[in-house]
N, C-alpha and C positions, 0 to 999 in steps of 0.2 A: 233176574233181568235188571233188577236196578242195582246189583254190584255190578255186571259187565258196563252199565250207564253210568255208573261214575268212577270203572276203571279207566274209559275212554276220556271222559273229563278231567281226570285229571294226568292223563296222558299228553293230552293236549296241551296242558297249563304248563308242563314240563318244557314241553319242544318250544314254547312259549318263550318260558324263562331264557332258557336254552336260545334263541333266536336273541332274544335283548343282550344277553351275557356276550354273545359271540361279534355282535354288533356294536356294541357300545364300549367292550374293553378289551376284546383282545383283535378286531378289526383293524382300530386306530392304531395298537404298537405294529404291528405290518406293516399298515401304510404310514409309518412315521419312518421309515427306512427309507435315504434318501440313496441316488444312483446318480450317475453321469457317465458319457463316453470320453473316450479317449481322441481327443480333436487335433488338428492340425490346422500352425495358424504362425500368429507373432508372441515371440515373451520376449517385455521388457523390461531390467530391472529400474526402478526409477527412486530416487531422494525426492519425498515432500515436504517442501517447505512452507512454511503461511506465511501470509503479507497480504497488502493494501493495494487496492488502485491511487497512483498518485501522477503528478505530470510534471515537467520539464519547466511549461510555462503556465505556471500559477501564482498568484500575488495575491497578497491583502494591502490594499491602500488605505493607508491613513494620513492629516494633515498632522503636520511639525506641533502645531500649535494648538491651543483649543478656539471656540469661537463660533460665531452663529452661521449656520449655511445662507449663503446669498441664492445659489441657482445649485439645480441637479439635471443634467442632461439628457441621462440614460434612464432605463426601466431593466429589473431582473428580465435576462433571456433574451436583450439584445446582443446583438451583435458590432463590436466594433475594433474601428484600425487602432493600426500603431499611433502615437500620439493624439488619439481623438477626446479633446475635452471630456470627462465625466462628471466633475462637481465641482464645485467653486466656494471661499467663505467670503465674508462679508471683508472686503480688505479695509474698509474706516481707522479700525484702529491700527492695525499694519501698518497700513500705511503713513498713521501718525509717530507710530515708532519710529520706522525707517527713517522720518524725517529729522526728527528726532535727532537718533544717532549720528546723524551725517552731519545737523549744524553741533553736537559734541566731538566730535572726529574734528572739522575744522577747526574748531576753539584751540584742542589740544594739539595739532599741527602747528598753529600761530604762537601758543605759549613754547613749545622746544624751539621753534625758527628764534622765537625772542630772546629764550635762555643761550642758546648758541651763539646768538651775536657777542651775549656778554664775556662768555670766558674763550670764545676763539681765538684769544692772545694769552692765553692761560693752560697751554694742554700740556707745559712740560711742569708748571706751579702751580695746577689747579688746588684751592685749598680745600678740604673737609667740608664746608659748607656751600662753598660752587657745585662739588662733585652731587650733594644731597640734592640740589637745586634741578641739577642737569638730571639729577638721576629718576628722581619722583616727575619732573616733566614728560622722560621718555614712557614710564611707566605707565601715567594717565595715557597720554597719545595712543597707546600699547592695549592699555581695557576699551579706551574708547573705539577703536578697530574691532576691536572682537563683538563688540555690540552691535557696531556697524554690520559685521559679516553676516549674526543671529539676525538683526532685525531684514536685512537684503534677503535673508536666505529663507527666513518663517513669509515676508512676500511673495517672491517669486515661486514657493509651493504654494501659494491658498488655492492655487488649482491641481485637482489630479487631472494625470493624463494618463492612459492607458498606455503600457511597457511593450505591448505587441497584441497583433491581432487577436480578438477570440471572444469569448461568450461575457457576459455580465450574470454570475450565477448569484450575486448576495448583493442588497443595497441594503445599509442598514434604517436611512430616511430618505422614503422617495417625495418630501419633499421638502420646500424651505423653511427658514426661522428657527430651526432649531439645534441648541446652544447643543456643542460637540466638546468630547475631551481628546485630548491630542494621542492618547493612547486604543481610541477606539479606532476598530477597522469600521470603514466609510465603504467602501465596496471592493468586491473580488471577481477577478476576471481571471476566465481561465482558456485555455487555449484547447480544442479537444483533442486535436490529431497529435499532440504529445505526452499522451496520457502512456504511462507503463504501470505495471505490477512491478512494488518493490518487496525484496524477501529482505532477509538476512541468515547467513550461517557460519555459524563455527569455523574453528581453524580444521578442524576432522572433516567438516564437508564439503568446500570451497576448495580444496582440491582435483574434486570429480566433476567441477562443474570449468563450461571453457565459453568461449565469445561464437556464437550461433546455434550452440547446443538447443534442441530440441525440449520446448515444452508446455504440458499441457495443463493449463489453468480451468478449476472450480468455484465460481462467487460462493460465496453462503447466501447471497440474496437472490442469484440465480443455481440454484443447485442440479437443476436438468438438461442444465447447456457446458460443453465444454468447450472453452474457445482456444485457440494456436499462439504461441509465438515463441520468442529465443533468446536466448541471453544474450543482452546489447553491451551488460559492462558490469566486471565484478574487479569490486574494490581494492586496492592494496594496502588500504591502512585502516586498520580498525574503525567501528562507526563509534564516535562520543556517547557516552553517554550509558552503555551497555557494560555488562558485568562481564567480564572476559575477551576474549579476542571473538569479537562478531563484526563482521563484513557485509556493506548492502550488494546487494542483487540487483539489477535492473533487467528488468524479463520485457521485451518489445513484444505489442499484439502486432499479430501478422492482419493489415488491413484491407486487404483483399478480403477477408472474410470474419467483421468488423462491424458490427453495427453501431455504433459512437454513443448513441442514443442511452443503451443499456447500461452505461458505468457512471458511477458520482464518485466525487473524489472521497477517500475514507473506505469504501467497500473492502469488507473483508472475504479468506477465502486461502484457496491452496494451490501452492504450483509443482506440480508433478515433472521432476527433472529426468529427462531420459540419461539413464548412464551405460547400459550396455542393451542390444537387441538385437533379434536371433528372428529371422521371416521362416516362416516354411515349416516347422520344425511341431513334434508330436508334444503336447501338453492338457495336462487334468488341473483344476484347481486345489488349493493346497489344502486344504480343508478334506481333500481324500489320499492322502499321501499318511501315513505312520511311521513310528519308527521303533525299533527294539534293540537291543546289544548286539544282534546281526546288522544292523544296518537299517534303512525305506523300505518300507512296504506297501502295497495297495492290495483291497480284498479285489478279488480276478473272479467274475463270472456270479459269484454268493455270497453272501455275507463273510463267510470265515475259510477262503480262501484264500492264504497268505502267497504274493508274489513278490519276491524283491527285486526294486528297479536302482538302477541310474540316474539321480537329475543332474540335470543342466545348469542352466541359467536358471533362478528364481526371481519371479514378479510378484505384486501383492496379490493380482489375481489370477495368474498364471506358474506354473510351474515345466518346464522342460524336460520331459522324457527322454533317455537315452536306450533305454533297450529296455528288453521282455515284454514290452507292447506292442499295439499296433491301434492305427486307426477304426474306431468304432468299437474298441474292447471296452465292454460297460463293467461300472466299477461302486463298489458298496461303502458307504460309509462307515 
């Protein structure tokens, strides 16, 4: 009685083992077997290329000169026109310069007027030391102008003005008194409705691509949204600065469906160039496609049921069926 009671115990622990073993290791390779149907739809082949949001009308302002802000007008994320005041410097000493210049500019005006009276009876005998006379007169007259031009011109910028309508995204000081270098940008204003995706490509890819072409843009910063547009202008002379013959892209968003909001200039990301496509047409992803020294294959109905097909046109995630299939025929990896 108690050998049948612990034949049956450990009968049990068997079918046991036996349940875990079937479950846990040979269950999951079955279901690690993946399938798909055979669908009917678009394949596109498409060139991706990376690149940047960037815009037509974007500026960084800065003054000529360095010096202390007098006045700032705007605030980041207003909005302003074409020529509308944004920041001012303190013109004091500008304008001490400028003055400057101008009573130098006269002096040296009245010194050549006076040298020329003296040898205007001398221009077929003028001697070596006339000529030196006349010559260092026109000279100073000549620096003093140029100083004149620098000090007129560091003036009439100590104001920025905005180059055309659009947003104020950067101010570097939103307020006064404080001392600026002439190489610092002071604010950037950017226009939104001229914002593009720029690529670049090769001399091998820039072929394929034409002026309205078709295509579909990925941010890295938005990676779940795909947004539309079309190639607005591709380059004919190499872009500076790049190692080899590489050409910008200008990709237009289509803004009908456009949200402005969502891009800063810089954003990175990929644009998907449509180059050839095929509507209507039987296609599996390439991921269940093979191949052997016969030729493509797809497993057909079972794991190791070899079919050899015809593709088509090839997409990254489409592939083109030509024959030996048909719509709904499921297929093994």
């Amino acid at each position: 009685m108690r050998r049948k009671k612990l034949s049956v115990i450990i009968l049990i622990a068997v079918i046991v083992v036996g349940f875990g073993v079937w479950k846990f290791v040979i269950a999951p390779k079955k279901s690690g077997v993946e399938t798909t149907e055979v669908k009917k739809g678009t394949v596109a082949e498409e060139l991706i290329l990376s690149g940047e949001i960037n815009a037509d009308e974007y500026v960084q302002l800065t003054f000529p000169t360095s010096g202390d802000i007098a006045w700032i007008g705007v605030k980041e994320g207003d909005f302003v026109k074409k020529g509308q005041y944004l920041a001012k410097l303190d013109t004091t000493v500008l304008n001490s310069t400028f003055e400057q210049a101008r009573a130098t500019l006269r002096a040296a005006e009245a010194t050549v007027a006076n040298v020329y009276d003296q040898v205007q009876d001398h221009s077929k005998d003028e001697t070596y030391a006339q000529r030196d006379t006349r010559t260092t007169a026109e000279v100073t007259k000549d620096k003093a102008y140029e100083s004149y031009v620098a000090a007129e011109y560091n003036l009439r910028h100590s104001i920025l003005t905005s180059p055309f309508s659009g947003i104020v995204s950067y101010l570097a000081h939103p307020f006064s008194g404080v001392y600026v270098m002439a190489t610092e940008t002071q604010v950037e204003v950017i226009n939104p409705e001229t914002i593009y995706f720029d690529v670049t490509g090769d001399q091998n890819e820039v072929p394929s691509l034409f002026i309205g072409q078709k295509v579909n843009i990925v941010l890295d910063a938005i990676p779940d949204e795909t947004f539309e547009g079309i190639v607005d202008f591709v380059s004919y002379t190499p872009k500076a600065g790049e190692a080899g013959a590489v050409y910008e892209i200008k990709v237009k968003f289509i803004k009908e469906k456009l949200d402005i909001k969502k891009f800063r200039i810089g954003m990175s990301g990929d644009a998907k160039f449509v180059i050839k496509q095929k509507d209507d047409v039987l296609y599996v992803e390439p991921e269940f496609i093979n191949s052997d020294i016969k030729g493509k294959y797809v497993r057909l109905g079972r794991k190791n049921n070899k079919v050899y097909i015809e593709t088509g046109l090839e997409g990254e995630e489409r592939v083109e069926i030509k024959d030996s299939l048909k719509e709904g025929d499921v297929l093994y990896d």
